[in-house]
N, C-alpha and C positions, 0 to 999 in steps of 0.2 A: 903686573898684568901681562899675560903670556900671548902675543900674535897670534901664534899656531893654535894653542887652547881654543883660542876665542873661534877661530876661521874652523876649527874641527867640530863646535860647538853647531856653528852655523850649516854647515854641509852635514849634520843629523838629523837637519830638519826637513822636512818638506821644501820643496823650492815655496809655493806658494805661503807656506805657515806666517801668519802674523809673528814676527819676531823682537816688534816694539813700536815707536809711532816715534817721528821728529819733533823737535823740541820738547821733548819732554823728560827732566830729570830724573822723574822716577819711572821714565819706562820707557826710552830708549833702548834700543840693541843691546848695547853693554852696559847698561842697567841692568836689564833682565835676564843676560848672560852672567852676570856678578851675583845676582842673586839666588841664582843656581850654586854658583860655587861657596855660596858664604850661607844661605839660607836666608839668609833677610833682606829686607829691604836695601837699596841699596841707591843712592843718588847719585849721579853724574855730571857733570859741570860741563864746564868747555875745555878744562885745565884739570879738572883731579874730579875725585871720587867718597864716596862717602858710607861706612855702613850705618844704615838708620838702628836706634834701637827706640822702645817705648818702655821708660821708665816711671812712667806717670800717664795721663792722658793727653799729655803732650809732647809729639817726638824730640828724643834727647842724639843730638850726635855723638856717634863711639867714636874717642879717641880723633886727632889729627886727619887733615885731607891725606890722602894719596895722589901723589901728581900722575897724571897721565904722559905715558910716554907720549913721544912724537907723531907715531903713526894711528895713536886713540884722537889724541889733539885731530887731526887730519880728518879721520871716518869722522867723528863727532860733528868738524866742519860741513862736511859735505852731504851727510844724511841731513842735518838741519837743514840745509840749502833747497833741499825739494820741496818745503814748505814752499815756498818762494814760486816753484813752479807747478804746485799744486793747484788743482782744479776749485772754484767757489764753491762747491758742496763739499769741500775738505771738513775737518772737525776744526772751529778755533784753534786749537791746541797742536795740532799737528795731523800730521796724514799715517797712515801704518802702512809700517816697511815692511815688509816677505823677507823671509831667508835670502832667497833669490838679488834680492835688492841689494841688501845689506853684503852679501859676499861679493859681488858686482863691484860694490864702492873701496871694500876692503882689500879686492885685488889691484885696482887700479893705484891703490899710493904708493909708493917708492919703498 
């Protein structure tokens, strides 16, 4: 998984564009930037990555995790964490992050 990729993916969108929601696997920032580049579904962890396929009516994992570098490990920390200070009309599931957001978090890790 490519930093620059991802941050150029980010800065094509709108500041404002919903570009995924916290804690959520399959729709996370780089979830939904992964599934751009692979065309499917794609699950995110805290640690690694996953491409979903549907081999039946039940999704089948393709192949091995992908670890996530360092600085995915990181964003992935820190986007989750807005949960945390998200407002009670938030969704259970997580709150949706903007371009804007997400490239925010992505610049500040080392």
């Amino acid at each position: 998984m490519d930093r620059e990729a991802f941050r150029s993916w980010l800065v094509s969108k709108e500041p404002d564009e919903t570009v995924g929601k916290t804690n959520t696997p399959l729709g996370c920032p780089l979830s939904t930037y992964l599934e751009t580049q692979y065309g499917r579904m794609c699950i995110v962890g805290s640690d690694s990555w996953r491409i979903v396929t549907f081999a039946s009516e039940f999704p089948a994992m393709d192949g091995n995790n992908h670890d996530l570098p360092d600085w995915a490990r990181t964003f992935i920390h820190e986007i989750d964490s807005k949960i945390r200070q998200a407002p009670m009309s938030a969704d259970w599931d997580g709150v949706y992050v903007t371009a804007k957001d997400a490239l925010t978090t992505l610049d500040a890790i080392d």
